[in-house]
C-alpha positions as CSV (number, residue, x, y, z in Angstrom):
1,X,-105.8,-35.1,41.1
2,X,-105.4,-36.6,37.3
3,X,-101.6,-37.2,38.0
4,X,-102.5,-38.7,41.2
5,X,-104.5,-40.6,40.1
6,X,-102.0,-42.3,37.4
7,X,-99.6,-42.4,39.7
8,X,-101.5,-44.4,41.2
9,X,-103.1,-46.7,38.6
10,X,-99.1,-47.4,38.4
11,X,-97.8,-45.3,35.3
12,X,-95.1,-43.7,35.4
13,X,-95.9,-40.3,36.1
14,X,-92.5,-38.4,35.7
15,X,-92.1,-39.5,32.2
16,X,-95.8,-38.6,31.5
17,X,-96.1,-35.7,33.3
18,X,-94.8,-32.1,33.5
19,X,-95.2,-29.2,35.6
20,X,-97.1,-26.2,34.2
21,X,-96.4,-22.9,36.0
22,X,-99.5,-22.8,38.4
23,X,-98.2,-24.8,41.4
24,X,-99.8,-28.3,41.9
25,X,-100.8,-28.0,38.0
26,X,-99.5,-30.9,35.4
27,X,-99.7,-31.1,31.7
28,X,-100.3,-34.4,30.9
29,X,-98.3,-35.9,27.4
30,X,-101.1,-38.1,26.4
31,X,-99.1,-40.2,23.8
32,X,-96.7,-41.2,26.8
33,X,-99.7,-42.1,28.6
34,X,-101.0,-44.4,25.8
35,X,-97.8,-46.0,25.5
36,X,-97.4,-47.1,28.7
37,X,-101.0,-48.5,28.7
38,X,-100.2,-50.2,25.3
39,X,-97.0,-52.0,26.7
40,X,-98.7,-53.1,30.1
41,X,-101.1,-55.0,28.2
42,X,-98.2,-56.7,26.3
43,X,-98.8,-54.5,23.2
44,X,-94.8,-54.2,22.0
45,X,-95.5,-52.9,18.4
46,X,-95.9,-49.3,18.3
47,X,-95.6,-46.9,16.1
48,X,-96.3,-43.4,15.6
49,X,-97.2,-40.0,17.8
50,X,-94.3,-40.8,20.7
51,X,-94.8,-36.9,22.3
52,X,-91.7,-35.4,20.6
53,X,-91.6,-32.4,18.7
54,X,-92.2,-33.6,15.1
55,X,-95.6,-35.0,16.2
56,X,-97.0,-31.7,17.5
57,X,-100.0,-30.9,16.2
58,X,-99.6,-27.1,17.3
59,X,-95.9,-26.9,15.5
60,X,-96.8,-29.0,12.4
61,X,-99.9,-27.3,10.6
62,X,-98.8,-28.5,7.1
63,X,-99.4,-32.0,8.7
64,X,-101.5,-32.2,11.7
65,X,-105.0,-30.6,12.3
66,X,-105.4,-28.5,15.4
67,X,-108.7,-27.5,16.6
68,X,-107.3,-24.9,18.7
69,X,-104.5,-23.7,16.7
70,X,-107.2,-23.1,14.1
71,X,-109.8,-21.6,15.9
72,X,-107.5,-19.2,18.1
73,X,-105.8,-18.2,14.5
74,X,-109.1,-18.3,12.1
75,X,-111.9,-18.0,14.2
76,X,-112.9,-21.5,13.6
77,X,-112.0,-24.5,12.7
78,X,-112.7,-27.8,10.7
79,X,-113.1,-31.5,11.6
80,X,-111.2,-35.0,11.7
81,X,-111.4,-38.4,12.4
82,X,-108.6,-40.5,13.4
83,X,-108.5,-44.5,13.3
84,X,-107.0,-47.6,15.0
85,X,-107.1,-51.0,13.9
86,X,-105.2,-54.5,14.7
87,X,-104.0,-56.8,12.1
């Protein structure tokens, strides 16, 4: 119902969405999503997490925290914060 419901909001679910391998089950890319938002409210400049592969947080422990990456491979985990801002 979460893709539906995109889809329907009017982003463009094919780019933002793919299928998992439970039928009717979507994983969502959530930086896709946020572009898409960004640009329909006339936001051109951005820069950063774009979904691919160098941005994974699983993939890229040296650089990226992952609460579940840690946590499945320690046992726990630590915390972040993360900031936006406009100039």
């Amino acid at each position: 119902e979460v893709r539906v419901a995109f889809a329907r909001a009017g982003f463009d679910v094919g780019q933002a969405f793919g299928p998992l391998a439970t039928p009717g089950k979507w994983m969502a890319n959530l930086p896709a999503l946020a572009r898409q938002q960004l640009l329909s409210l006339g936001i051109t400049s951005i820069h950063g997490n774009d979904g691919t592969p160098p941005w994974c947080t699983v993939a890229q422990s040296s650089r990226f925290f992952s609460h579940r990456r840690d946590a499945a491979r320690l046992g726990s985990s630590g915390r972040m914060a993360a900031c936006i801002w406009l100039g």
